[in-house]
C-alpha positions in Angstrom: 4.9 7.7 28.6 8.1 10.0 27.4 9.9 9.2 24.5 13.1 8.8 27.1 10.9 6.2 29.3 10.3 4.6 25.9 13.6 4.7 24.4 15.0 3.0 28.0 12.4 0.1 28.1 13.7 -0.4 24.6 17.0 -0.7 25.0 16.7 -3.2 27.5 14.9 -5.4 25.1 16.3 -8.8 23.7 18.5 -8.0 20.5 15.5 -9.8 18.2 12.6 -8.1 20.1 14.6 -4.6 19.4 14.7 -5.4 15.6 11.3 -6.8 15.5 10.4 -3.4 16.9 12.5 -1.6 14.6 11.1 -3.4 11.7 7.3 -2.4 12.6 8.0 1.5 13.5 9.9 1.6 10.0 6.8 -0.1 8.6 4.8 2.5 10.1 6.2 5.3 8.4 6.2 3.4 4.8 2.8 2.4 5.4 -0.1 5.0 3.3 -2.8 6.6 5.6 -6.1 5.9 4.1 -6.1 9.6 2.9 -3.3 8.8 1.0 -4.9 5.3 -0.2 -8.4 7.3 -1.6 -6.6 10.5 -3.1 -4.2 8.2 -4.6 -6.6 5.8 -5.9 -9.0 8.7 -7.0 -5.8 10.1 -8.9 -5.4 7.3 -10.7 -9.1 7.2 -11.7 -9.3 10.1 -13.4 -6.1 9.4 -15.5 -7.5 6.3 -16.5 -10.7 8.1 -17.0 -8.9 10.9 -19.3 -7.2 8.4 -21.7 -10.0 6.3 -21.9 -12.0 9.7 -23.3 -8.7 10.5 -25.3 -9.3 7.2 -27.0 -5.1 6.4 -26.0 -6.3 3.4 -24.5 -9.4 0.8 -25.1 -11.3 -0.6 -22.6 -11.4 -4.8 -21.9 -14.5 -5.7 -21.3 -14.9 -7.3 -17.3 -15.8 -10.4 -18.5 -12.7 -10.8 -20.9 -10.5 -9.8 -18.0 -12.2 -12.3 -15.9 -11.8 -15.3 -18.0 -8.3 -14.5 -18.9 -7.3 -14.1 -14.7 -9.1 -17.4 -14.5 -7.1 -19.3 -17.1 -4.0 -18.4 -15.3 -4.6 -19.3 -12.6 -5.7 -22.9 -14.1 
């Protein structure tokens, strides 16, 4: 289908269903592609990974973390 085809069909759309519409396609282009996601995430990582062998940051051991998340939620 042609984006002119398209862009009809839409227009003759119920005023909600068009900004329902509009609302997901805006989505879409906000929303990360898993690419993204990993080399971001990977990025981040490897910071982390660097101050940690700076010694600018300590680690928390898992458990810590864990029992602290737990008494919050509590």
């Amino acid at each position: 289908m042609e984006l002119k085809n398209i862009e009809d069909e839409v227009m003759h759309l119920p005023r909600t269903d068009r900004a329902l519409l509009i609302r997901k396609l805006i989505s879409s282009l906000d929303t990360p592609s898993m690419q993204e996601l990993q080399d971001d995430w990977l990025a981040e990582a490897k910071h982390r990974a660097e101050d940690l062998d700076r010694g600018t940051v300590q680690s928390i051991p898992g458990e810590d973390v864990l029992n602290k998340a737990r008494a919050l939620v509590k």
